[in-house]
C-alpha positions in Angstrom: -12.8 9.5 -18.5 -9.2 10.6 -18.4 -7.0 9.6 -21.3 -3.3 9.7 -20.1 -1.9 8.8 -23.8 -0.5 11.5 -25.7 -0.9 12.4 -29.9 3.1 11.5 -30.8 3.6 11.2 -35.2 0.2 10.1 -35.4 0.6 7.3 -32.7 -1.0 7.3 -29.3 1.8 6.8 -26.8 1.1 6.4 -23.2 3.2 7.5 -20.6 4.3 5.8 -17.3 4.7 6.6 -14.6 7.0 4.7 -12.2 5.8 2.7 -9.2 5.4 4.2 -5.4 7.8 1.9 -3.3 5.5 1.1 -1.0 2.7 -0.6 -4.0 6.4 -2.1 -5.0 6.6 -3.3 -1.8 2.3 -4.8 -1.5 2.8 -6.6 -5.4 6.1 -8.0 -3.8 3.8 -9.6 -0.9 1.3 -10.9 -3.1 3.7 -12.4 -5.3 5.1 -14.2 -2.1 2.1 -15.1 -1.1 1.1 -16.7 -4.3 4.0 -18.6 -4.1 3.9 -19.4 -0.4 6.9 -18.2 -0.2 7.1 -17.5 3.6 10.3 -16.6 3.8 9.9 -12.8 1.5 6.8 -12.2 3.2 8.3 -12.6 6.5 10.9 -10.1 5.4 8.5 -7.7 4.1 6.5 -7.1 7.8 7.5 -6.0 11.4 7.9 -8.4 14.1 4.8 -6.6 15.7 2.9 -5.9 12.5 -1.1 -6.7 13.0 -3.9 -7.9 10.4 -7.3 -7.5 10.8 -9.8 -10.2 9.7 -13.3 -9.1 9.7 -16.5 -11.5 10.7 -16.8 -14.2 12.8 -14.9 -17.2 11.9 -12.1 -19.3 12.5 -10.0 -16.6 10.7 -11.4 -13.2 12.3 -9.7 -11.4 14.6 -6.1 -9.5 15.5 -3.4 -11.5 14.9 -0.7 -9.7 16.3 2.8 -10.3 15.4 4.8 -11.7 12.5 4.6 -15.0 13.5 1.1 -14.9 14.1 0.3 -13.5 10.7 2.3 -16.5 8.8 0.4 -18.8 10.9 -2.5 -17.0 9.3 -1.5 -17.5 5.9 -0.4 -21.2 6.4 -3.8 -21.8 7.8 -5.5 -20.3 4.5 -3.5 -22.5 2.8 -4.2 -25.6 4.8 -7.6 -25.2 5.3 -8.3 -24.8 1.4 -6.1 -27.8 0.7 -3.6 -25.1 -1.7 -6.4 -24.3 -3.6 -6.4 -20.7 -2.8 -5.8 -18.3 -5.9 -5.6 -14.3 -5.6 -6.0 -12.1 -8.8 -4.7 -8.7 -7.6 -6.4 -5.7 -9.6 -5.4 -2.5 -8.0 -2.3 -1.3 -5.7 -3.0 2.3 -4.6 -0.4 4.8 -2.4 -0.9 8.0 -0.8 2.2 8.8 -0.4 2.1 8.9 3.2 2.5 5.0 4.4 -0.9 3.6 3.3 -1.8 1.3 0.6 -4.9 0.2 -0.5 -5.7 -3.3 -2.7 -8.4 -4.3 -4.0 -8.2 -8.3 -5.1 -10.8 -11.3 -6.0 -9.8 -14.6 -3.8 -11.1 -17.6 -4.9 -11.0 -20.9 -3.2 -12.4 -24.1 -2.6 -13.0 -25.7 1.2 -14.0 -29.2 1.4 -18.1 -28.9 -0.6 -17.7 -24.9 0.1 -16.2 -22.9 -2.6 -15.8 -19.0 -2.8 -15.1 -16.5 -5.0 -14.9 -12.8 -3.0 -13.5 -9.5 -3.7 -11.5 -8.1 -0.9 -9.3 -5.2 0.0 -6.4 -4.5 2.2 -5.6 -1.8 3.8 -1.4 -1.7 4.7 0.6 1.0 6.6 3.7 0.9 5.8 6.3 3.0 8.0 10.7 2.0 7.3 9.8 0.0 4.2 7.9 -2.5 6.1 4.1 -3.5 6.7 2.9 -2.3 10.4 -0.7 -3.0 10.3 -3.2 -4.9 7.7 -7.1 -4.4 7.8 -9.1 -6.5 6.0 -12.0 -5.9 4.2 -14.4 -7.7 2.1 -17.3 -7.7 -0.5 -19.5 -9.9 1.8 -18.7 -10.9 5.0 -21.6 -13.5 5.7 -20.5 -15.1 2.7 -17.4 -15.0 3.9 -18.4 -16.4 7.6 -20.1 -19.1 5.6 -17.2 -20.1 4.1 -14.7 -19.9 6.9 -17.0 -21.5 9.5 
């Protein structure tokens, strides 16, 4: 296990690091989308930007465009009648345009209710979100749900 913190007068004081821009700029979509706050989030992607929605139900597939993608996002919304709640673990960089996030979506759907850990894979190129690829824990569970 690494141990980051460092022996200072007797006190263990850990040292931080500042954020990559670009999990800056995935935390600052999440908040947004929290808040349904379509405004930021439209800010924060291209007008061609893509997501990915694994499976096969009424959410899978390639929605390509901005507009497409906020459609998306009001439909998750409207189909789970708001109750939709995201608690985002980890934001990861490599430096080079990609993020990965790892998150636990929970959510109820008339008698269905789910609680799934996903991931999102961003590319990022100009400080904006090209391309989104959804993964999750269990897609049939996530069919189930979605169907």
């Amino acid at each position: 296990m690494m141990d980051n913190g460092q022996e200072i007068s007797g006190r263990k004081v850990w040292i931080t690091m500042s954020e990559h821009p670009d999990c800056a700029l995935v935390r600052r979509g999440y908040t947004a989308f929290a808040a349904g706050d379509m405004n930021t989030l439209s800010e924060l992607i291209t007008a061609d930007a893509v997501y990915h929605v694994p499976g096969d139900n009424i959410l899978s597939g390639h929605h390509k465009g901005r507009d497409a993608i906020l459609e998306l996002f009001r439909r998750m919304g409207e189909e789970t009648a708001g109750t939709m709640q995201i608690q985002l673990e980890a934001v990861l960089a490599d430096g080079r345009g990609h993020v990965m996030s790892f998150h636990t979506a929970r959510a109820d759907r008339g008698d269905r209710g789910i609680e799934i850990r996903q991931g999102l894979f961003f590319r990022i190129v100009g400080g904006k979100v090209t391309d989104i690829d959804e993964c999750v824990e269990d897609i049939e569970e996530e069919n189930t749900f979605w169907r």
